[in-house]
C-alpha positions as CSV (number, residue, x, y, z in Angstrom):
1,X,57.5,114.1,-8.3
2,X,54.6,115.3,-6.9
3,X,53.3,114.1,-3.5
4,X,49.8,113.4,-3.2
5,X,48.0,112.4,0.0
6,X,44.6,110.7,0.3
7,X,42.8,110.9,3.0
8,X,39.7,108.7,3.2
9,X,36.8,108.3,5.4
10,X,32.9,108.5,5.4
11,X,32.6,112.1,7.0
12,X,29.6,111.4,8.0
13,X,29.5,114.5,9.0
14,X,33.0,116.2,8.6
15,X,33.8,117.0,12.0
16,X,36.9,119.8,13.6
17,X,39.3,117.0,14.1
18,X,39.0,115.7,10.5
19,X,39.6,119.5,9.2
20,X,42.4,119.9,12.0
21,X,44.1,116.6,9.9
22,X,43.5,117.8,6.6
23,X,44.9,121.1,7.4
24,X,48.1,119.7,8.9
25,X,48.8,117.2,6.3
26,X,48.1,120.2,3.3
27,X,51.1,121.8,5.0
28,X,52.8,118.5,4.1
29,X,51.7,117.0,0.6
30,X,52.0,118.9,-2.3
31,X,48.2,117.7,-2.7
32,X,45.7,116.3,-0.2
33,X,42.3,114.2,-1.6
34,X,40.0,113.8,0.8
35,X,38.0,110.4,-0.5
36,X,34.4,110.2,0.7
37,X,33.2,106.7,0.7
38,X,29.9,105.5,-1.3
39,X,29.3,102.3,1.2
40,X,26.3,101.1,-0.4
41,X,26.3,98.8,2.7
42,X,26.1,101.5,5.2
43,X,23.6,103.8,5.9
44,X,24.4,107.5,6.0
45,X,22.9,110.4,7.7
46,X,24.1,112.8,5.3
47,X,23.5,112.0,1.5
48,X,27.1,111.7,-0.8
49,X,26.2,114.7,-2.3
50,X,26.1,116.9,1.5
51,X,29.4,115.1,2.1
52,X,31.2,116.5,-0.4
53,X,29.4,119.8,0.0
54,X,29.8,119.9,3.7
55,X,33.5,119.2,2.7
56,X,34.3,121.6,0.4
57,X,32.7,124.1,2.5
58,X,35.1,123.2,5.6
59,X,38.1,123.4,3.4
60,X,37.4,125.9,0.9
61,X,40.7,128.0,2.3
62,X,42.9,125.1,1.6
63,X,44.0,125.7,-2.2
64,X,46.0,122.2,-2.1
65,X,43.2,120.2,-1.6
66,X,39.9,118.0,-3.7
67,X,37.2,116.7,-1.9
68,X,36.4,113.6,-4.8
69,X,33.8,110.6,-3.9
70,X,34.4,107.2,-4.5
71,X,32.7,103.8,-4.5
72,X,36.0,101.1,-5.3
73,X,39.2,99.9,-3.2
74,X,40.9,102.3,-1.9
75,X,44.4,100.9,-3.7
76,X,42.4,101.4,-6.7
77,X,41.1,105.0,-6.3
78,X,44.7,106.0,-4.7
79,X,47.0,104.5,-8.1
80,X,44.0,106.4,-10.0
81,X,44.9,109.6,-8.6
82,X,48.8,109.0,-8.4
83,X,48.7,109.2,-4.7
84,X,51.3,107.6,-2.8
85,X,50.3,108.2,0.7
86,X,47.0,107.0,2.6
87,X,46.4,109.2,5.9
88,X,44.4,107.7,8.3
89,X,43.2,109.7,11.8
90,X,44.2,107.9,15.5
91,X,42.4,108.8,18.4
92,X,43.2,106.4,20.5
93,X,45.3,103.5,21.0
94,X,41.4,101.5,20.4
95,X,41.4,102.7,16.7
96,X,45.2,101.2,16.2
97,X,44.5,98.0,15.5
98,X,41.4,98.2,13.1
99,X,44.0,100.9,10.8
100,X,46.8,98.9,11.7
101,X,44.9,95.9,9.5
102,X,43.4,97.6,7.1
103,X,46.9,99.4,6.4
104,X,48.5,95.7,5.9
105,X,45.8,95.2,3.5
106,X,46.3,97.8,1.6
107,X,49.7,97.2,1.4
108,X,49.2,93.7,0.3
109,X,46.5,94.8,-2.3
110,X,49.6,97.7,-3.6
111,X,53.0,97.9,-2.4
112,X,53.7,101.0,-3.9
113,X,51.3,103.3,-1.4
114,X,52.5,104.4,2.2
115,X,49.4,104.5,5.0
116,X,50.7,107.5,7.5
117,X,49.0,107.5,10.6
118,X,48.0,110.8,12.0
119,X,46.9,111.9,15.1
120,X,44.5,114.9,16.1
121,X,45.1,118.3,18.1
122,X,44.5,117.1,22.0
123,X,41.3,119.4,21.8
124,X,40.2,117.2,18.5
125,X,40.8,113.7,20.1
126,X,37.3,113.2,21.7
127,X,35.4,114.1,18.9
128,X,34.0,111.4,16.3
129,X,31.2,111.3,13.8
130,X,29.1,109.0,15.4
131,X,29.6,111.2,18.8
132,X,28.1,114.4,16.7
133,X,25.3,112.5,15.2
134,X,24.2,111.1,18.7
135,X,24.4,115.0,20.1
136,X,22.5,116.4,17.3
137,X,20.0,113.5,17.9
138,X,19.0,114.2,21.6
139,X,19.0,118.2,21.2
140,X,22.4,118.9,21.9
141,X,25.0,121.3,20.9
142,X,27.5,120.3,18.0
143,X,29.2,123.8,17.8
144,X,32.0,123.1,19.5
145,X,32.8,119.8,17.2
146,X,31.9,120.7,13.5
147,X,32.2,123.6,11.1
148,X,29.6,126.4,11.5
149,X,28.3,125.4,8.0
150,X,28.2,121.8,8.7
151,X,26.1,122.5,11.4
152,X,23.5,124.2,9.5
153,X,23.6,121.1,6.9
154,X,23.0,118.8,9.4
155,X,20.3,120.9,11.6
156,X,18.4,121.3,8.0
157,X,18.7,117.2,7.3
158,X,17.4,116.8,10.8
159,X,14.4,118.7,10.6
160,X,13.1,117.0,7.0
């Protein structure tokens, strides 16, 4: 049976420690989905549509991987997909118990689907979504903490 992996998140932008994860976890799963979230109750920065591009762009040397949005339960999207396993990113002991609940939920919701809890390369762990936004913000340098390409989407989404 084939092993597929979803990995879901906002990405909001796609930062280096989210491509560090997907990278590892491709060498793991036979398949990796990384799920971009349509929270019509949250505002984004970056449209759906620059998510997923800014994605595919980061990843586009991974052949085991889909970059797929979705707007549903996660349970739901996962047994859509025949997934089995739900990563989720830890960079500290802070984002535990959030993942650690919504992983019981999830499990609750289906029984059948795994969550595996990941944690980024030491030089990834300081380095967030929200952090990168903020930076890019007040004139500061993201290079070090996203793809070059995701830079340039996010310096043109700035300026408009």
């Amino acid at each position: 049976m084939k092993k597929i992996a979803i990995y879901p998140g906002s990405f909001d932008p796609i930062t280096n420690g989210h491509v560090d994860l997907i990278k590892r976890a491709s060498k793991i799963f036979d398949e990796v989905i990384i799920a971009i979230t349509q929270n019509a109750n949250k505002s984004s920065f970056l449209s759906i549509d620059q998510r997923v591009g800014a994605v595919e762009s980061s990843i586009k040397s991974l052949s085991n991987t889909r970059v797929l949005s979705f707007n549903s339960l996660l349970v739901d999207f996962a047994r859509d997909h025949d997934a089995q396993i739900i990563i989720r990113g830890l960079r500290a002991v802070s984002d535990f118990e959030y993942e650690f609940q919504l992983s019981g939920m999830n499990k609750r919701l289906n029984s059948e689907i795994e969550t595996l809890f990941m944690t980024p390369s030491e030089e990834f762990a300081n380095i967030s979504s929200s952090l990168v936004r903020e930076i890019l913000s007040l004139g500061g340098d993201i290079s070090p903490f996203v793809p070059a390409q995701v830079k340039t989407i996010l310096l043109e989404t700035l300026q408009k």
